[in-house]
C-alpha positions as CSV (number, residue, x, y, z in Angstrom):
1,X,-1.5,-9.1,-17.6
2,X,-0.2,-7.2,-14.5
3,X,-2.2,-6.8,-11.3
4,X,-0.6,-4.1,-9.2
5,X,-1.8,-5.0,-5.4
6,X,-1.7,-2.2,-2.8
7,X,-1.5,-3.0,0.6
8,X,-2.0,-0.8,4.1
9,X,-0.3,-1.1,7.0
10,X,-0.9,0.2,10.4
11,X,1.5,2.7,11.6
12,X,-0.5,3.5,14.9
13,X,-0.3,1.3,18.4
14,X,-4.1,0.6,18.1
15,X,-6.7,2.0,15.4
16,X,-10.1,0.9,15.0
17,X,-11.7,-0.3,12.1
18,X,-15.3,1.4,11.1
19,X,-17.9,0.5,9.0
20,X,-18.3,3.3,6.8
21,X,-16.2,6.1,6.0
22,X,-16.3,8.6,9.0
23,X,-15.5,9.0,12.6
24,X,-19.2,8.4,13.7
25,X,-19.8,5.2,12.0
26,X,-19.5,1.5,13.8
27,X,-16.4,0.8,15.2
28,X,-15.9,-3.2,13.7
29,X,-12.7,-4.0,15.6
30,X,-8.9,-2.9,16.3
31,X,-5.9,-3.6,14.6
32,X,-2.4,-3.5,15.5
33,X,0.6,-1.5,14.7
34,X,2.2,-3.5,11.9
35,X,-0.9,-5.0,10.8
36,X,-1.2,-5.8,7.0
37,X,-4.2,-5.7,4.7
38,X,-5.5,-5.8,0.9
39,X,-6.8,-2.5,-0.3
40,X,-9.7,-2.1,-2.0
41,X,-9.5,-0.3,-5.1
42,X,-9.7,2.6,-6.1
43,X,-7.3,4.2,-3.6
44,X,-8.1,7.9,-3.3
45,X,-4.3,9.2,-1.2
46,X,-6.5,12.3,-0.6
47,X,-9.3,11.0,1.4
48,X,-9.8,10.5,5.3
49,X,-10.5,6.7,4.5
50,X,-8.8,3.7,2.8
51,X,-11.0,0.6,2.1
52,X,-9.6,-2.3,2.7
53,X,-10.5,-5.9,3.5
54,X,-10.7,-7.1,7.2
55,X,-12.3,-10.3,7.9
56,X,-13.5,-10.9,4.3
57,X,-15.4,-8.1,4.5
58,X,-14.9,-4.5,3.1
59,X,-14.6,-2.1,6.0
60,X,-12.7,1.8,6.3
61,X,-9.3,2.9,8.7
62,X,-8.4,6.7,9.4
63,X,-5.8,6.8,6.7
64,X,-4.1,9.5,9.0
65,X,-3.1,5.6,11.0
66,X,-1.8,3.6,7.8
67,X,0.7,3.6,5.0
68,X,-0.2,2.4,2.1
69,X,2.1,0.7,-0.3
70,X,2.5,-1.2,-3.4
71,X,4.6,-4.1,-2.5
72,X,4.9,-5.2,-6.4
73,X,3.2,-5.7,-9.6
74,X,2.3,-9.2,-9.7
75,X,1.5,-11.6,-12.8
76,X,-2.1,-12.6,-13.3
77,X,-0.7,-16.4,-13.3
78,X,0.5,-15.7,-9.9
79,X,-2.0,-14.4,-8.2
80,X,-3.5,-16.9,-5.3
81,X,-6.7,-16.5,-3.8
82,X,-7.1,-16.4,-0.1
């Protein structure tokens, strides 16, 4: 079985991470141009927000600030838990 992974990454100097889904919600932390994280399916490429994981918890980023890619599909026997 095939797992295909997507993963953001920050495009933007500095972009904060939020809490829920919209500008007025809890700003969590920053991250960093260059920045790498696990997305949290499903991935929606139309809306404002991608879920992703940031400090083992699920959290939102202005997708305007991130692209997000699939790296490669990868084998259920080779996936590794972090």
């Amino acid at each position: 079985m095939i797992n295909e992974k997507r993963v953001l990454k920050v495009t933007a100097p500095l972009v904060n991470v939020r809490s829920e889904d919209n500008f007025h919600s809890d700003i969590v932390g920053e991250v960093k141009q260059g920045d790498s994280f696990d997305v949290v399916e499903p991935y929606n490429p139309k809306s404002e927000f991608v879920k992703f994981k940031y400090k083992n918890e699920e959290r939102y980023i202005a997708s305007a600030y991130v692209s997000v890619i699939m790296p490669r599909a990868i084998k259920k026997d080779e996936q590794h838990t972090k």
